[in-house]
N, C-alpha and C positions, 0 to 999 in steps of 0.2 A: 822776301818773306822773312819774317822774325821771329823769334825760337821758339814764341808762344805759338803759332800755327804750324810751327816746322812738327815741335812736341804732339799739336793733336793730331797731326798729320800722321805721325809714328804711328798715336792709338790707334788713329782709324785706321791704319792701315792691316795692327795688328787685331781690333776686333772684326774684320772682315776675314779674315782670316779664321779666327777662334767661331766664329757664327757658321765658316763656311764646313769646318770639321763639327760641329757641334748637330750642322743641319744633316750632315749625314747619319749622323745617329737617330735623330731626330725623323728622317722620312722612313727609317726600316721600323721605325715602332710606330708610325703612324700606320704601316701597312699590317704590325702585329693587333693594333687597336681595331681597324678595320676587319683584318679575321676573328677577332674575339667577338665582334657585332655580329659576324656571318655566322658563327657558330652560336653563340646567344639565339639566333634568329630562330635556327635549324631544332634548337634544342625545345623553341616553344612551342613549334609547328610538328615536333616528335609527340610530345605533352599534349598539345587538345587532339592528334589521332587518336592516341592510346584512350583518354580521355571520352572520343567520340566512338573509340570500339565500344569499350564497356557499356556505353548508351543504346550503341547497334546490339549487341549480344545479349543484354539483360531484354530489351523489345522482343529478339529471336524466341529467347526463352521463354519468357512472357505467351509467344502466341504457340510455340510448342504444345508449353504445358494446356494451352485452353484446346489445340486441335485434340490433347490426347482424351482431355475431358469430353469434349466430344463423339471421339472414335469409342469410349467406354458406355456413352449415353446412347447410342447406334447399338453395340452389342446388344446393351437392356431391353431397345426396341423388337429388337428380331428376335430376341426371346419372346417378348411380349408377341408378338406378332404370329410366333409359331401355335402359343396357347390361347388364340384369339376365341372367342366363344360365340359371335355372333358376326355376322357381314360389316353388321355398322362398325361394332369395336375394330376388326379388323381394318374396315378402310382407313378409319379415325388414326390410328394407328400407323398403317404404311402412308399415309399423308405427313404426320410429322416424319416418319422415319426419310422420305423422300426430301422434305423440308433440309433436315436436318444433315443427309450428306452432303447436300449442295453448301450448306455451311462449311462443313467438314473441306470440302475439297477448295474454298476461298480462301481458308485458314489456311489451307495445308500451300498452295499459292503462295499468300504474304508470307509463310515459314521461309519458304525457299527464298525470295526475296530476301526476308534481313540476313539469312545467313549469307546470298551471296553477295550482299554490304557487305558485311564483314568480311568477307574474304576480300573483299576490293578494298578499306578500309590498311587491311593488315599488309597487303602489298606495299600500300603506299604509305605503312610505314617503316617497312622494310629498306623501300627503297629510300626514305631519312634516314634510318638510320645509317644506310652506306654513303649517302654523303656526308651526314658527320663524322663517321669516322674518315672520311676522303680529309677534309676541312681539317679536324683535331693534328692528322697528320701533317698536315701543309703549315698550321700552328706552331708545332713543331720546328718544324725546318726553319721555322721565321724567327722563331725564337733565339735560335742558336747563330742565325746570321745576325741578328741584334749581337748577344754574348760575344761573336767574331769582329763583327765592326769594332765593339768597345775594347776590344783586348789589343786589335791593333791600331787603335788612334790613343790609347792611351795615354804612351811619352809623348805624341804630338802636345796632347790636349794640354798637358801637366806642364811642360815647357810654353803654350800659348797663353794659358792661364798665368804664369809666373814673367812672361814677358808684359802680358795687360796691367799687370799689379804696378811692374815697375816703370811704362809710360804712362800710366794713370798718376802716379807721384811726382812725374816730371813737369804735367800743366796746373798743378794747382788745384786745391779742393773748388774753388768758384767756377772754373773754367771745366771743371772736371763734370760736375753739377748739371751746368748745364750742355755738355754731351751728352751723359747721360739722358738727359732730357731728351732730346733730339734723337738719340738712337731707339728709346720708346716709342716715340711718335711716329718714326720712319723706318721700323725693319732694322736698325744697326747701322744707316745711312747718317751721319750727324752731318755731314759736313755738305755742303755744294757750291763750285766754282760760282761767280757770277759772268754774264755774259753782256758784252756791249751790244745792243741789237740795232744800231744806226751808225755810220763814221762818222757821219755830220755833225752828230748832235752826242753828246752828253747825256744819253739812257742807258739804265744797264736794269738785267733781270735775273733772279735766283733763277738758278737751273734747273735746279732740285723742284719748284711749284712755280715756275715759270711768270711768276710777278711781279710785280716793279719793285726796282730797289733806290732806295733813297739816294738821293744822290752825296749827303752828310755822309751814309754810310760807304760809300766808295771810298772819299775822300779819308775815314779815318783811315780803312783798310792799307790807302797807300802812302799816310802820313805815321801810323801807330803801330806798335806792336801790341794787338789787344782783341779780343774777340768781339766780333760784331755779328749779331743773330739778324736771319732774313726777319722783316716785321710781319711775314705772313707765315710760312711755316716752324719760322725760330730752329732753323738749321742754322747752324755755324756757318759764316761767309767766307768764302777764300778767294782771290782775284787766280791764282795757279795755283798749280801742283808741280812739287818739285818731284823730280825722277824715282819712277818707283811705285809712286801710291796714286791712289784711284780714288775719284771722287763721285 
């Protein structure tokens, strides 16, 4: 192998590296992000309870206030009823009055009803609000194991980071280009051995998307020192890997 592949070999080997510390930090805030969704969640489903009490509460109050109007229009009756003057006033009379507590007592029903909405209502968002603070807590904790990862991979990262810079200056801005390219398209993966897939015959395949590779491009690989892209996922070709790095 020739020092142009040996060199991206370095890189890849050190951005495998630099991506594998990077992912660590990387999965503890994917788990911070996902709590900030759970708690986002909790926080909306706290909002239309509250939301739906006031709706249940102002309804309660609402039919209060019309049972009390009621229970006042009852009183005026039995007064009326006491100074009835004749049989007919009188019955006319205890008819609406009889009328009217059986209202009274329907009201007084749905009363109790909405209020024990509301009390159902308020439990349940008692019981949000103890899981958000359950969650805010656990936020918490996540937060500060992010803060602990970063603190101690730091000199890793800083030494990874200034080893990338300087096998990145070793293959050349073109070759460099297109690595890059190929670590885009595949995860940090730029590079893949090829594989002979018959003794007989003269076939070979990217390993890395498993499809046929030219046979011109075998031929530079083990004539040239110079990068050859698979023509299907345009990973960087390599016939081996020398000791050490992973492809």
């Amino acid at each position: 192998m020739g020092a142009t592949l040996d060199a991206l070999f370095r890189l890849q080997k050190i951005e495998n590296q630099l991506r594998s510390v990077r992912g660590q930090i990387e999965s503890k805030n994917r788990r911070v992000t996902a709590q900030l969704r759970r708690i986002n969640t909790l926080e909306q489903q706290l909002e239309e309870n509250r939301q739906t009490i006031a709706r249940a509460q102002a309804d309660a109050n609402n039919l209060e206030l019309q049972r009390k109007t009621h229970e006042a229009h009852i009183t005026k009756l039995r007064e009326a009823l006491n100074q009835a003057k004749s049989n007919k006033e009188y019955a006319a009379i205890l008819t609406q009055l009889n009328t009217d507590k059986a209202d009274a007592l329907k009201l007084e029903d749905r009363v109790l009803a909405g209020l024990a909405k509301v009390d159902e209502l308020k439990k349940k968002a008692d019981e949000i609000q103890a899981q958000l603070e359950k969650e805010s807590a656990r936020l918490a904790e996540l937060k500060k194991d992010v803060a602990d990862q970063e603190a101690q991979l730091a000199d890793e990262l800083k030494s990874l980071e200034a080893q990338r810079e300087q096998a990145a200056e070793a293959v050349g801005p073109e070759n460099l280009h297109a690595f890059e390219r190929a670590c885009e398209r595949h995860e940090g993966e730029a590079m893949s051995a090829v594989e002979r897939v018959h003794p007989r015959r003269a076939e070979y395949i990217c390993t890395g998307c498993h499809m046929s590779v030219p046979l011109e491009r075998i031929n530079a690989l083990q004539t040239r020192d110079e990068v050859q892209l698979c023509p299907n996922c345009l990973r960087i070709l390599c016939l081996d890997a020398p000791s050490g790095a992973t492809v």
